[in-house]
SEVOLO-724943 format. One line per 4 residues: their letters; for each residue z, y, x of N, C-alpha, C. Coordinates in pm, 1 decimal. Each point is the difference from the previous one (the first is absolute). Layout:
N
A> Z/Y/X/Z/Y/X/Z/Y/X | ...
***
This chain:
112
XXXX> 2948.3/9514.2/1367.6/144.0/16.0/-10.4/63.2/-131.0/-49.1 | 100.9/-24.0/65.0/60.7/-99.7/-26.9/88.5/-38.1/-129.6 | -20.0/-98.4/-89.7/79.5/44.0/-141.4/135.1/-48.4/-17.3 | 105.0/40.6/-54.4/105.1/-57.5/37.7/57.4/-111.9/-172.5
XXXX> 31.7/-81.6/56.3/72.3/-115.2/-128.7/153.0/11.3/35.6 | 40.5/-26.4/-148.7/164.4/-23.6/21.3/7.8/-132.4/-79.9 | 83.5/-79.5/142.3/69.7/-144.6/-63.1/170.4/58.6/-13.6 | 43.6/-107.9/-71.6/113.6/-35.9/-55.0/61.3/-114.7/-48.0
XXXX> 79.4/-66.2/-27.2/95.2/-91.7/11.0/92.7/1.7/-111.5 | 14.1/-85.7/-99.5/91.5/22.8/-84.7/117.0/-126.4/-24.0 | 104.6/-43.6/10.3/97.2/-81.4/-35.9/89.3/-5.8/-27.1 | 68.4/-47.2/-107.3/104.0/-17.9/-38.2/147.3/-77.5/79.3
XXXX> 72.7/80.6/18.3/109.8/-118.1/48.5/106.3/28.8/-54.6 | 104.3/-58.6/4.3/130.6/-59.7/-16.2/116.5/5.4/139.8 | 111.3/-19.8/7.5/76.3/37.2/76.4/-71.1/-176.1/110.8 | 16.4/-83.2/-76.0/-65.1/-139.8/94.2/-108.8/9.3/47.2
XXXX> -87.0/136.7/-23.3/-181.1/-34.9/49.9/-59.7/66.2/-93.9 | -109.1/-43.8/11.7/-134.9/45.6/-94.0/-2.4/-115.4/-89.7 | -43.1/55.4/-111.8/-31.5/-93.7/-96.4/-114.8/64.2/-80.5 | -68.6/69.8/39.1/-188.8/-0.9/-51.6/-26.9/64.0/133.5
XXXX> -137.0/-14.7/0.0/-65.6/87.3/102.9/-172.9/-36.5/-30.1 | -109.4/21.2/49.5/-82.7/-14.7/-12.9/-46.3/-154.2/4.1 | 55.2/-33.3/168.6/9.8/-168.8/-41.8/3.8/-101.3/-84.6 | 134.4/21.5/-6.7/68.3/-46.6/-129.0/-77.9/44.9/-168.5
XXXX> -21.7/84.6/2.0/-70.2/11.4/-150.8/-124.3/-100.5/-32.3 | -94.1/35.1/151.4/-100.8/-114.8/20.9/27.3/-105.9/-19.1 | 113.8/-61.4/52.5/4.7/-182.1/-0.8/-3.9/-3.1/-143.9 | 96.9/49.6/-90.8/-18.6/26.8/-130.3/-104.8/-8.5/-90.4
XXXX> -32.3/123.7/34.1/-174.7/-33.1/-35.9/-112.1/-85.4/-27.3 | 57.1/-80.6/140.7/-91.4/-95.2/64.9/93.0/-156.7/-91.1 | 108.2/-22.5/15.7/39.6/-85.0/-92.1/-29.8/-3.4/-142.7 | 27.1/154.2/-62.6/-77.0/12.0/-164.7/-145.0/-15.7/9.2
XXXX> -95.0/16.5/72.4/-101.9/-36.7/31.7/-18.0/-163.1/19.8 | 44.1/-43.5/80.9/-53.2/-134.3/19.5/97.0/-121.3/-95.3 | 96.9/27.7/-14.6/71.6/-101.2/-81.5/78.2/-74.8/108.2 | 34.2/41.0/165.0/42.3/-117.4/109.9/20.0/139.7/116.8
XXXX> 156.5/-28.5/64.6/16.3/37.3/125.0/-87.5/7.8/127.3 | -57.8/-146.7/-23.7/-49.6/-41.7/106.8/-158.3/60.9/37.6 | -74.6/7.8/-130.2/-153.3/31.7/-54.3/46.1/165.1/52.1 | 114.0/87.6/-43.2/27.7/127.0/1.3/33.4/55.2/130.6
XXXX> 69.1/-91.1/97.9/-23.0/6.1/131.2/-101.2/-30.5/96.0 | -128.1/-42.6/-51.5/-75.1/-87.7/107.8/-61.1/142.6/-71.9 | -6.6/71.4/-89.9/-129.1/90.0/-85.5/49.6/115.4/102.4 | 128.6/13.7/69.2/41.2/107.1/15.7/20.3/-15.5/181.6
XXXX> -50.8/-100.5/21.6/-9.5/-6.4/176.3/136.9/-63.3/58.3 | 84.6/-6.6/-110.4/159.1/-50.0/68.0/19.0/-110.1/-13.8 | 130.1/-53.3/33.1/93.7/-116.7/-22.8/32.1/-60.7/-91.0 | 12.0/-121.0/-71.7/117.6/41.6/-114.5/128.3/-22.4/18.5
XXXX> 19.6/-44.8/135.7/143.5/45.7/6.4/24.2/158.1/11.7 | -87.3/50.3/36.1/60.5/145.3/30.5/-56.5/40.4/-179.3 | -111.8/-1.5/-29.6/30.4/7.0/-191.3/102.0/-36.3/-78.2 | 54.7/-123.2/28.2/77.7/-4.1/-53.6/189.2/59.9/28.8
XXXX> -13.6/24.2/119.1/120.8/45.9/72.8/-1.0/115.2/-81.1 | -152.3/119.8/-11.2/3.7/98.6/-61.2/59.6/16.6/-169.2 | -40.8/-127.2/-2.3/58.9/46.8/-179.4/134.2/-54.3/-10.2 | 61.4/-84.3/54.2/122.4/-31.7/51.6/118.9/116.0/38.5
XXXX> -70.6/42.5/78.3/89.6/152.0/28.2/11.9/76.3/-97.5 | -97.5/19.5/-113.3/-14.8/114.0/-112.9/81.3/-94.7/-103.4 | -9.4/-112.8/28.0/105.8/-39.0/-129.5/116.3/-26.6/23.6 | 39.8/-17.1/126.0/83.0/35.5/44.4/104.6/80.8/-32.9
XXXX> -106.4/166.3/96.8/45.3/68.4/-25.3/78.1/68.3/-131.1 | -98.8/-14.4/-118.7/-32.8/52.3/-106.7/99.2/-101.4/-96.0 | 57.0/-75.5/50.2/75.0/-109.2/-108.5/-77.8/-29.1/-147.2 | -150.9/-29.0/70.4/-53.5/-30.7/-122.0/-111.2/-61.4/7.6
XXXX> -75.5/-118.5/-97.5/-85.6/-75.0/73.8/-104.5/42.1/-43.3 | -114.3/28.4/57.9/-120.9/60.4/33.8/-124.4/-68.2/-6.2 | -19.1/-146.0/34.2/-52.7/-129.3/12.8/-13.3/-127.6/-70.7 | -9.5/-16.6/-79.4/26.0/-142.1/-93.8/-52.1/-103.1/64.8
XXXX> 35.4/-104.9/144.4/-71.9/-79.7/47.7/21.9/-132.3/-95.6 | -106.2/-97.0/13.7/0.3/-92.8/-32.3/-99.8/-83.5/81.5 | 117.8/-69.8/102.7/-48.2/-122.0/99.7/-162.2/-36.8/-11.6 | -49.5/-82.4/95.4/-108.0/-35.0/-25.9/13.1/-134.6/21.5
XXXX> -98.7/-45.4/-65.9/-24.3/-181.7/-63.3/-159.5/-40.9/54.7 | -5.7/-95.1/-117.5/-143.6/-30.6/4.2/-118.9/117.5/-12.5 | 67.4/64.0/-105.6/-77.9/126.4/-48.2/36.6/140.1/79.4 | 73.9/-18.8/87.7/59.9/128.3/82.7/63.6/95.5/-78.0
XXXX> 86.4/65.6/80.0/103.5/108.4/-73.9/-92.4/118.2/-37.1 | 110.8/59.9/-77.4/-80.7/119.4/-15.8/159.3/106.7/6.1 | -26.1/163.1/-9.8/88.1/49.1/-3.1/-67.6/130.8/-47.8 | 95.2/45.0/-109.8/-7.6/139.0/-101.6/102.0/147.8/25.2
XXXX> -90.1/7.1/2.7/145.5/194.7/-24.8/59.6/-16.0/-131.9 | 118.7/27.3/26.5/126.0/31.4/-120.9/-59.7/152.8/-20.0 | 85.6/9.4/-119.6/-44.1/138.6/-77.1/43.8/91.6/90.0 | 166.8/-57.9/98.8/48.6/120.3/68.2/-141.3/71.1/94.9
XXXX> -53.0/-110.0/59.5/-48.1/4.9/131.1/-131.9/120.2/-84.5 | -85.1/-16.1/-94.3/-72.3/57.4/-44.5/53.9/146.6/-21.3 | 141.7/9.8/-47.6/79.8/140.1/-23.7/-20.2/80.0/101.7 | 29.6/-95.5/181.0/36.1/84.5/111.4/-135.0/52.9/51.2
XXXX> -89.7/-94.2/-34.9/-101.2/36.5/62.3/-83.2/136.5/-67.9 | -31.7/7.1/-137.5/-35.0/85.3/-52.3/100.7/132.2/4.0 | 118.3/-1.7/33.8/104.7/116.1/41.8/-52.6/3.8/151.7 | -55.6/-60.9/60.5/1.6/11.2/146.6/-165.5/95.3/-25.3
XXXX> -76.5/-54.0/-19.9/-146.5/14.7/-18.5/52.9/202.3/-61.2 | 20.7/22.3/-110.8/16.5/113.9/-51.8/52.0/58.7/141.6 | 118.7/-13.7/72.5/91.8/56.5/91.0/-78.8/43.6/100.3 | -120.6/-94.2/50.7/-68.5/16.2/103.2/-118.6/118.9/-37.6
XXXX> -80.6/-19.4/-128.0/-72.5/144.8/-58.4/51.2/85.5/9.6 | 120.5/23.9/-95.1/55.3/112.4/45.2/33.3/103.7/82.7 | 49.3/-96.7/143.9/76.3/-1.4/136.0/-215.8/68.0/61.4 | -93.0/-95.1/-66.8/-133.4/66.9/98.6/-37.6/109.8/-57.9
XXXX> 8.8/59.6/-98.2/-58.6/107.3/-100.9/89.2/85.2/105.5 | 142.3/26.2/1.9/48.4/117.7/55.3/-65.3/-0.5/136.5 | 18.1/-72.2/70.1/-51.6/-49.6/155.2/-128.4/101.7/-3.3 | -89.8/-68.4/-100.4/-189.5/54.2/52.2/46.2/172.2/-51.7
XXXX> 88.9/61.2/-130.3/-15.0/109.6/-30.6/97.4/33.8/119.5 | 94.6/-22.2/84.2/30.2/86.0/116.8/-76.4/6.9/112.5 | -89.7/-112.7/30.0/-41.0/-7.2/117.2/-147.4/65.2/-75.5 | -63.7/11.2/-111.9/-97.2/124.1/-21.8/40.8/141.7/52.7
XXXX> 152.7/24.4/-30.6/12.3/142.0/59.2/32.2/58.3/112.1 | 72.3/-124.1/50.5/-11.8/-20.9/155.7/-101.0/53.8/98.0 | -112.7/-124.9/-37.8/-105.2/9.1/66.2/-98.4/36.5/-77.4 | 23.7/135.5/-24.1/-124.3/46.8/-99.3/-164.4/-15.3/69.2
***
């Protein structure tokens, strides 16, 4: 018998767009992780123009800066999450548990 999985999709938007989504939390991630846009996009298969376009749009959006870049030199840039960016993400992270807990307990009774 064939077993059945449930996907789902979770994002935040704004009247201009989305401003979290799974993507987007990743580049995040991947920037608090590596200390660099660039290291956080190559880790993540993308661009960094399109990485960086992504966090661009969220700060954008969000009228708030998300990113602490600092150019690169001899020693190369590096770039940090602001406290906001840590706020959205851990509100995003909770939003998305939440959002799967109901998901798996409906689709348990669903598809019993």
């Amino acid at each position: 018998m064939t077993m059945f999985k449930v996907k789902s999709k979770v994002w935040v938007e704004l009247d201009e767009g989305q401003v979290m989504g799974e993507g987007k939390y990743r580049i995040l991630e991947e920037v608090n992780r590596w200390g660099s846009i660039n290291k956080a996009a190559k880790n993540l298969g993308i661009s960094y123009r399109k990485a960086w376009s992504w966090i661009n749009s969220m700060e954008s959006r969000l009228n708030l800066k998300l990113v602490d870049r600092q150019k690169g030199g001899r020693n190369g840039g590096k770039a940090v999450l602001t406290k906001e960016a840590e706020e959205l993400m851990g509100r995003y992270k909770e939003l998305v548990m939440g959002f799967n807990e109901l998901i798996d307990k409906r689709f348990r009774k669903v598809f019993k």
